[in-house]
C-alpha positions, 0 to 999 in steps of 0.5 A: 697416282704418283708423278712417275706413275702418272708419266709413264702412264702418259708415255704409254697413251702414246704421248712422246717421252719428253711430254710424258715427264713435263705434262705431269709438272706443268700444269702445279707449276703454272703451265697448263698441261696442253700447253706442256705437251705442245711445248715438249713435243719436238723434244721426243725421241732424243730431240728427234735426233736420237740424242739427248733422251726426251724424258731428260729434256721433259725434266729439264723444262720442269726444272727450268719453269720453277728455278728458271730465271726471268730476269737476265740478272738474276744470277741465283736463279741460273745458277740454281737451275743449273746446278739442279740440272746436273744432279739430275743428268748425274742421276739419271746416268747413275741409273742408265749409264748415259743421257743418250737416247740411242745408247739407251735404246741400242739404235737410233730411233732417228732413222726409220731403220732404226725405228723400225728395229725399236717397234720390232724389238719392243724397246718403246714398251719395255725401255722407255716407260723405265727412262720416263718414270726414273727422269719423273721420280729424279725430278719430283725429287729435285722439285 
């Protein structure tokens, strides 16, 4: 099973975006899986704000827990991840035109209104799985 399958896969048993795309990184990068999702959790729907979009952030920390430095000279390390990071949101864009999940979703899941208006309109079946598997493919490519 490809990463992008096995994220949206993950996505559509119910777990947030954000966790989706980590947990199928983590555990081959040295995270195990049930900590990734733990980790990620918080991240979902757009950092619970509708803001950044939780599959972006979910590739962010995958990104982040290879490339990441862990010493705080070590400035290739933050300049790669850095640069890493910005062709992913350049991809993602390219193919979604933003990183905002409310602007994705055309309401914003923060509030139970809108919540609502995104089970009722089956955005969470019929958007997301394409924003957790396209943050999934973007990344398996950057790794």
């Amino acid at each position: 099973m490809s990463k992008s399958d096995a994220a949206e896969r993950y996505f559509s048993d119910g777990f947030a975006c954000s966790q989706a795309v980590f947990m199928v990184f983590s555990d081959e990068l040295g995270l195990p899986e049930n900590t990734a999702a733990k980790v990620a959790e918080a991240f979902g729907g757009g950092l619970a704000l509708g803001e950044m979009c939780g599959a972006v952030t979910g590739a962010m920390m995958a990104l982040g827990l290879k490339y990441g430095r862990v010493e705080p000279t070590d400035d290739e390390a933050k300049q790669e991840t850095r640069r890493l990071t910005r062709e992913l949101f350049a991809a993602f864009q390219a193919q979604h035109g933003t990183l905002v999940c409310r602007e994705l979703l055309g309401v914003d899941v923060s509030t139970p209104e809108g919540l609502q208006q995104a089970h009722e309109a089956g955005l969470f079946k019929s958007r997301c799985p394409l924003f957790v598997r396209s943050a999934a493919e973007i990344t398996e490519s950057l790794l």
